[in-house]
Backbone as ProteinMPNN parsed JSONL, in Angstrom:
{"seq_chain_A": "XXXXXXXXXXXXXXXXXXXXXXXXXXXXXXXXXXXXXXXXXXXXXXXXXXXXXXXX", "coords_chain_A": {"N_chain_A": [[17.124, -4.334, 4.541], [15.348, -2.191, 3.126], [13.685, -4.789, 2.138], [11.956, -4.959, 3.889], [10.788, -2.64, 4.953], [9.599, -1.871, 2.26], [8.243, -4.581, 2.324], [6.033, -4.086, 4.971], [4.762, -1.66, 3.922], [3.521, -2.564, 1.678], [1.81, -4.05, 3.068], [0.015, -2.366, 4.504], [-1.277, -1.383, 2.679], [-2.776, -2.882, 1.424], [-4.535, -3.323, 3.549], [-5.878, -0.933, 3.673], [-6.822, -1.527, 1.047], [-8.334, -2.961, 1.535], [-10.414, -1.591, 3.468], [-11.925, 0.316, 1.701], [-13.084, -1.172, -0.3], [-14.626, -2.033, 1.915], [-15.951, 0.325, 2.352], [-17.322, 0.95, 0.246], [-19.302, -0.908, -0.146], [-21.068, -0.164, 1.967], [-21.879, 2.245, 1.031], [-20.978, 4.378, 2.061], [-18.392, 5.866, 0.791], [-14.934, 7.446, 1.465], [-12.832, 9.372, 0.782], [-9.94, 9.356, 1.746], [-9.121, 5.964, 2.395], [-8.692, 4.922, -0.421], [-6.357, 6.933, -1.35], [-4.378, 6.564, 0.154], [-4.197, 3.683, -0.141], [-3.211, 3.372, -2.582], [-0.845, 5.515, -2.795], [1.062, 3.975, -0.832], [1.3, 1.628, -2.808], [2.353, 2.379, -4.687], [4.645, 3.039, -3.288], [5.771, 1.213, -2.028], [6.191, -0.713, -4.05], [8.253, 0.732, -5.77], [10.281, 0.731, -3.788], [10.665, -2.4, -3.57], [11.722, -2.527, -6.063], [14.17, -0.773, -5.667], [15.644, -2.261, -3.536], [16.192, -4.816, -4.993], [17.38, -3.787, -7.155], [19.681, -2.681, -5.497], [20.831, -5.143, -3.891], [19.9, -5.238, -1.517]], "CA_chain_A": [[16.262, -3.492, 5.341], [13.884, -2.081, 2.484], [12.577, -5.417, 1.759], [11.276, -5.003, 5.124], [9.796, -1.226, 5.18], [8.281, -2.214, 1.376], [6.843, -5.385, 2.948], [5.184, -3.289, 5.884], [3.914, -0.594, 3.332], [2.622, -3.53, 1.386], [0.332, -4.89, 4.201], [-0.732, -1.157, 4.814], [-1.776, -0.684, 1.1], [-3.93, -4.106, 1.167], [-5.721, -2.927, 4.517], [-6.895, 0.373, 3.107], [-7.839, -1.771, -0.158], [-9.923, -3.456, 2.643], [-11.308, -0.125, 4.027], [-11.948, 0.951, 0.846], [-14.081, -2.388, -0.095], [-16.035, -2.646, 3.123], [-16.959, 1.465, 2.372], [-18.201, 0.793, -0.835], [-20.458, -1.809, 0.222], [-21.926, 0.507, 3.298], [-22.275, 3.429, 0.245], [-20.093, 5.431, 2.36], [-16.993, 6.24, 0.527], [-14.252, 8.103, 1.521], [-11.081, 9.554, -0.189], [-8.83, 8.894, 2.228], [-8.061, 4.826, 1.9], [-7.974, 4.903, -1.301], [-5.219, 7.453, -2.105], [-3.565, 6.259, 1.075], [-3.873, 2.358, -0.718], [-2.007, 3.746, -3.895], [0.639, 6.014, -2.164], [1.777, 3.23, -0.115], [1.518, 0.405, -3.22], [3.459, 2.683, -5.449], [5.71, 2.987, -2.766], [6.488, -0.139, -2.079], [6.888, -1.294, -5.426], [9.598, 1.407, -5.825], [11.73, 0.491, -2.774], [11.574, -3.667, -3.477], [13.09, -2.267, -7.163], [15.342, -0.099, -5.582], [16.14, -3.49, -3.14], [16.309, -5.594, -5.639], [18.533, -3.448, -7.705], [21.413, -2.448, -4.806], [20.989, -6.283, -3.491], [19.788, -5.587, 0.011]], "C_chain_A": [[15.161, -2.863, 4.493], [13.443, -2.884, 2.199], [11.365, -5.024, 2.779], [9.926, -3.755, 4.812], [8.818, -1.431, 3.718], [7.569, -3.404, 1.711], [5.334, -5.091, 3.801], [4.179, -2.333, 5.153], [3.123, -1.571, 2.117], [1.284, -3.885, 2.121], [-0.537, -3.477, 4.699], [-1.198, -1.047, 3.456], [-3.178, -2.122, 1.118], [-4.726, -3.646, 3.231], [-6.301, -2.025, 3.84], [-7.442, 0.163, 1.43], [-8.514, -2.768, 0.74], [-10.839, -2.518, 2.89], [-12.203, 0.111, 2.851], [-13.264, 0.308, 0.072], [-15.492, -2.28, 0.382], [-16.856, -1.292, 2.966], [-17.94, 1.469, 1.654], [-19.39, -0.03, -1.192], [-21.411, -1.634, 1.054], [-22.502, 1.575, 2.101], [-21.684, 4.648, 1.438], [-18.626, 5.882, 2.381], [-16.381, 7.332, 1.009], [-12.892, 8.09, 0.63], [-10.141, 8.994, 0.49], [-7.97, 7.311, 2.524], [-7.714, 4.823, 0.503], [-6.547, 5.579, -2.267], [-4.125, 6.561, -1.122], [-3.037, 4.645, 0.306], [-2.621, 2.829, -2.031], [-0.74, 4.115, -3.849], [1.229, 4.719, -2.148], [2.136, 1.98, -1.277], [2.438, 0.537, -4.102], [5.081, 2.944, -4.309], [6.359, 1.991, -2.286], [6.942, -0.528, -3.174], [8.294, -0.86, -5.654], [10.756, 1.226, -4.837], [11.916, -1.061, -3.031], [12.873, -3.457, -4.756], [13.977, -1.929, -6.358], [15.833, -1.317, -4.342], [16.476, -4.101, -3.991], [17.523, -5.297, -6.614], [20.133, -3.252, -7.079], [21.612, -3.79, -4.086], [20.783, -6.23, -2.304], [18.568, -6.366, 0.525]], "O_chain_A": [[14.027, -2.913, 4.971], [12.362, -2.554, 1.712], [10.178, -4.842, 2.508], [8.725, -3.877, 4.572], [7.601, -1.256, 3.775], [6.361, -3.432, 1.476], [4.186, -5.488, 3.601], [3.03, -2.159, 5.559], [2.046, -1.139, 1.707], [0.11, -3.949, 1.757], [-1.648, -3.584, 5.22], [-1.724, 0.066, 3.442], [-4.352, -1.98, 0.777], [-5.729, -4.276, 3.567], [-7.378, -2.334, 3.332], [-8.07, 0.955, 0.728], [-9.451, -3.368, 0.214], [-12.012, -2.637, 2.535], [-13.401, 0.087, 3.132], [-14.273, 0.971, -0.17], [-16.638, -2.336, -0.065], [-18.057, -1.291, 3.238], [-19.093, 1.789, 1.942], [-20.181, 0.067, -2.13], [-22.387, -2.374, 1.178], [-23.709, 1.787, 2.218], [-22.171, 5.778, 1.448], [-17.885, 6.16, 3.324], [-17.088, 8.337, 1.079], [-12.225, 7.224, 0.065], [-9.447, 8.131, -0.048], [-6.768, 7.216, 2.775], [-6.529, 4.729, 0.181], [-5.957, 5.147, -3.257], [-3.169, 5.965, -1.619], [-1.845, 4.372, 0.168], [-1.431, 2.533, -2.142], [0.232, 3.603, -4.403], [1.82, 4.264, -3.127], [3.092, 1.265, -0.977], [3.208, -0.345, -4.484], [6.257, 2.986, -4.668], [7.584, 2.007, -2.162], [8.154, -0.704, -3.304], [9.276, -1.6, -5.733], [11.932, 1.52, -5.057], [13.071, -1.443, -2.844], [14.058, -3.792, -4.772], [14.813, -2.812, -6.173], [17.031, -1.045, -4.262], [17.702, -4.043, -3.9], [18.413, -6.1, -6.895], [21.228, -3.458, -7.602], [22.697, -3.777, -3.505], [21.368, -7.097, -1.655], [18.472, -6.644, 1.72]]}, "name": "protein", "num_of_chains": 1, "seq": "XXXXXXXXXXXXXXXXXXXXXXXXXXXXXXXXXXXXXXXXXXXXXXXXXXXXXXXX"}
């Protein structure tokens, strides 16, 4: 079951490094994908470990 929820917060971390992209190419950045991209990529990372480590 956390591969799952870090897969999902995967595909949310690579949209808002889309957002994040398409702002920077309009010249109208905002803060909010990019912390939102990081949260979510460090948080995934940390739940496939912690999958990967209890075998689920």
């Amino acid at each position: 079951m956390l591969i799952y929820v870090a897969m999902i917060l995967g595909a949310v971390s690579v949209v808002c490094t889309g957002l994040t992209a398409r702002r920077l190419a309009t010249d109208r950045p905002a803060l909010t994908p990019p912390v939102t991209a990081l949260c979510t990529a460090v948080l995934s990372v940390g739940l496939m470990l912690a999958a990967a480590y209890t075998g689920r």
